[in-house]
Phi, psi and omega in degrees: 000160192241137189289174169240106174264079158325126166215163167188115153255141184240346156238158191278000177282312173299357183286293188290322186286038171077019174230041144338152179268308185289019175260304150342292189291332169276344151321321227234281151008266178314328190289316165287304180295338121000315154246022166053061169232137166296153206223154148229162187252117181238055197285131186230127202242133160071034182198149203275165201260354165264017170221134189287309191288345166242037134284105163332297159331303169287315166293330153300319163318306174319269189323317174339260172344307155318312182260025146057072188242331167258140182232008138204126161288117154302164150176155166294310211201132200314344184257025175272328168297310164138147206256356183247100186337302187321297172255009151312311187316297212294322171304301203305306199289359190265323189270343209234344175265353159237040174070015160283117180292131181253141174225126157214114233281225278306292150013300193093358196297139184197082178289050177264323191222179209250350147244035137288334152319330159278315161008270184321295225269007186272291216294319166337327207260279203309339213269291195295340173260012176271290179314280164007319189259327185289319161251022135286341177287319190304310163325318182296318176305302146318311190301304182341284191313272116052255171300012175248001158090020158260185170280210177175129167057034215254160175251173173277150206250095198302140172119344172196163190262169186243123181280055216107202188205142195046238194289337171286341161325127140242199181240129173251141166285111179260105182311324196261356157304315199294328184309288205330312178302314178306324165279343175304288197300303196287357195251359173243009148297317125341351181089354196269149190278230191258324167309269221288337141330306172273335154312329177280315178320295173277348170256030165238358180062034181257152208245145141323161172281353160279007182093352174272167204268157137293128224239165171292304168311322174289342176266333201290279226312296175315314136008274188231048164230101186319303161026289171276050154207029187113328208274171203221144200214150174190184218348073170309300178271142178231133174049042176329311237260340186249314196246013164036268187257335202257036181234019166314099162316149165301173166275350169276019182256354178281179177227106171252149165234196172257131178266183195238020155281169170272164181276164153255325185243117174314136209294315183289004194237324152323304176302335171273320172320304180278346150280334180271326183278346158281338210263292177305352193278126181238166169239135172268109180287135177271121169257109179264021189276328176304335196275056205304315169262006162308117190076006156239014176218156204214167197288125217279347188283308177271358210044039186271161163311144170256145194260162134294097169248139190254128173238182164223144161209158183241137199240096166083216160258024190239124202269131156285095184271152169185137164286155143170139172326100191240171163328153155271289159020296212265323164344283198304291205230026173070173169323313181300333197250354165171155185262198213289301219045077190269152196199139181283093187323292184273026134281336179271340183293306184315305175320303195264336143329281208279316183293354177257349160282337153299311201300293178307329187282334166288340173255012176305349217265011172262118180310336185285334191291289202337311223280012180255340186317308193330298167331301231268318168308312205291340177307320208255336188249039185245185173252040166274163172228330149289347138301298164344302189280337156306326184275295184305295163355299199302322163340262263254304191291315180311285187306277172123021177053022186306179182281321157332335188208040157345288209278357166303326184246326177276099181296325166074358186086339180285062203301326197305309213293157122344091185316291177302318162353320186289307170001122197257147188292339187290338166257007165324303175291324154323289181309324194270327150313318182293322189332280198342291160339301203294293203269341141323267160018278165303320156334309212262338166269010202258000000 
């Protein structure tokens, strides 16, 4: 077995105040060959310590471990690790069910003995109230700015350019942007909904400002974004960096003020928009337990993910409901941009049910698997479908989509085949570790 060495930087400010990656890695380096131990390199370049899952790196390290290839992890400094006590603790605890020693030498940290473990759960506490302070103080700094009707943080914004860089930034009205916008407001004053907005729109070759077909979401956004009409809006999000969209504020916790850009869209013409879109907004219960393969099989034209959709039709006087699978792609952003491929929900729910009760029955003959079918039969043949469908997830995240073994959930439309068949026997044991996980797991939520 081998140490593990871990770097990670996400700004060019980490450069300079020294944590850099070759300043890490030689560091890390040097240390090991120094006591002549074999080392392997796990470098996560350009990504922030608060989000785990897409360091690439770290989640290899992670399977590593796990195939039990490591036997103790580095890092120059604990917050190389990550800056959110919870889920250092929680990395630490991944590393301690399979023995594995954690060290991170500027620190002293050396969970081999127990008080590097207070150490550890100490310096864990200061590293996360260091971020903490750092983005409240930034916040604040923003909101100011903000309430003084400038801009503050802005991405780009279609209908106008952004004029300089920081605190001296403004915002210009891009004349051939604003048509779009404009067209926009008046083609849903018309009457036309959010689709079909966008259908006029991408077959007309008009672009986002990232350069993309317009979404459903891109025109709602557009809309009902004060922006266009002068106003300047902040605190929209609360704790943006951990609850991301589901840390959205009420509107009476928002602040619009007056900004200092030009309008693009005139106060009386807003004011009937934000009347139609209250007036049209209906709430809807969402089931999302029909949608059993929803976000897990995805469209053979774009490869986007397939949505759940409910249609009605009527035979005679009697209204009709059916399910069934369309493009998200084309849901979102219409025909020009990809077609439906709709697929009927309980036949493909069905397919993939019965090949995944063949699949486990086939790796039944591994005494761990076996002593699980029962579960797993009563699961799949029971009428819950959010459960069923909670088993898969669990599946589906466990397994990681490798390529070996893709095709448990990319069904590909081909209902006919034996999904599994195929299955090559040389990666049974792999898999059937991860299944074991996979079916812990499921357990512990079952």
């Amino acid at each position: 077995m081998s140490i593990a060495i871990y770097g990670r930087v996400s700004t060019d400010k980490q450069i300079a105040d020294g944590f850099g990656l070759d300043v890490q890695r030689k560091e890390l380096i040097t240390e090991a060959e120094s006591k002549g131990l074999e080392y392997l390199e796990y470098i996560d370049m350009g990504i922030t310590g608060t989000s785990m899952k897409k360091r690439k790196e770290l989640q290899r390290l992670l399977e590593d471990i796990e195939e039990g290839k490591i036997k103790e992890v580095w890092v120059t400094k604990l917050s190389r690790l990550g800056r959110n006590t919870r889920d250092v603790l929680n990395i630490i605890y991944e590393f301690e069910k399979h023995n594995v020693v954690f060290k991170s030498l500027r620190d002293g940290i050396d969970t081999s003995n127990s008080m590097g473990k207070i150490m550890l759960q100490f310096m864990s506490i200061v590293s996360e109230m260091e971020r903490d302070i750092i983005i409240e103080t930034t916040k604040a700094g923003l909101d100011y700015r903000a309430s003084l009707g400038k801009i503050y943080g802005c991405a780009p914004v279609l209908g106008y350019d952004r004029i300089g860089s920081g605190k001296t930034s403004y915002l210009e009205i891009n004349e051939k942007e604003a048509k779009i916008i404009k067209l926009i407001f008046n083609l849903y004053l018309k009457g036309n909904g959010y689709k079909a907005i966008c259908n006029e729109l991408n077959s007309k070759g008009r672009l986002t400002k990232k350069g993309t077909y317009f979404s459903i979401n891109t025109v709602k956004n557009i809309l009902s974004n004060p922006l266009y009409v002068g106003m300047i809006r902040y605190n929209l999000f609360k704790d943006w960096s951990t609850k991301r969209r589901k840390g959205m504020q009420s509107k009476d916790d928002l602040i619009l003020v007056e900004g200092l850009h030009k309008n693009i869209i005139s106060k009386s013409k807003w004011a009937k928009v934000q009347k139609k879109m209250k007036t049209n907004k209906t709430q809807r219960k969402i089931r999302s337990s029909n949608y059993l393969l929803s976000g897990l099989i995805r469209c053979p034209d774009c490869g986007g993910l397939m949505a759940g959709v409910k249609g009605t039709y009527k035979s005679g006087y009697i209204k009709n409901t059916y399910y069934y699978y369309v493009c998200s792609t084309y849901h979102n952003k219409g025909r020009v941009v990809c077609n439906s491929n709709s697929i009927d929900v309980k036949r493909s729910d069905e397919v993939v049910i019965r090949s995944l009760k063949r699949f486990i029955e086939e790796l039944g003959t591994y005494g761990e698997i076996n002593t699980w079918n029962s579960k797993m039969n009563e699961i799949l043949n029971s009428e819950d479908r959010m459960n069923i469908k909670r088993f898969l997830r669990v599946l589906v995240k466990k397994i990681n989509f490798d390529k070996e073994t893709k095709q448990i959930m990319n069904v590909e439309f081909n209902f006919e085949e034996d999904t599994f068949a195929s299955l090559d026997i040389r990666y049974s044991e792999r898999l059937r570790k991860k299944l074991l996980k996979c079916f812990e797991d499921f357990d512990i939520i079952y």
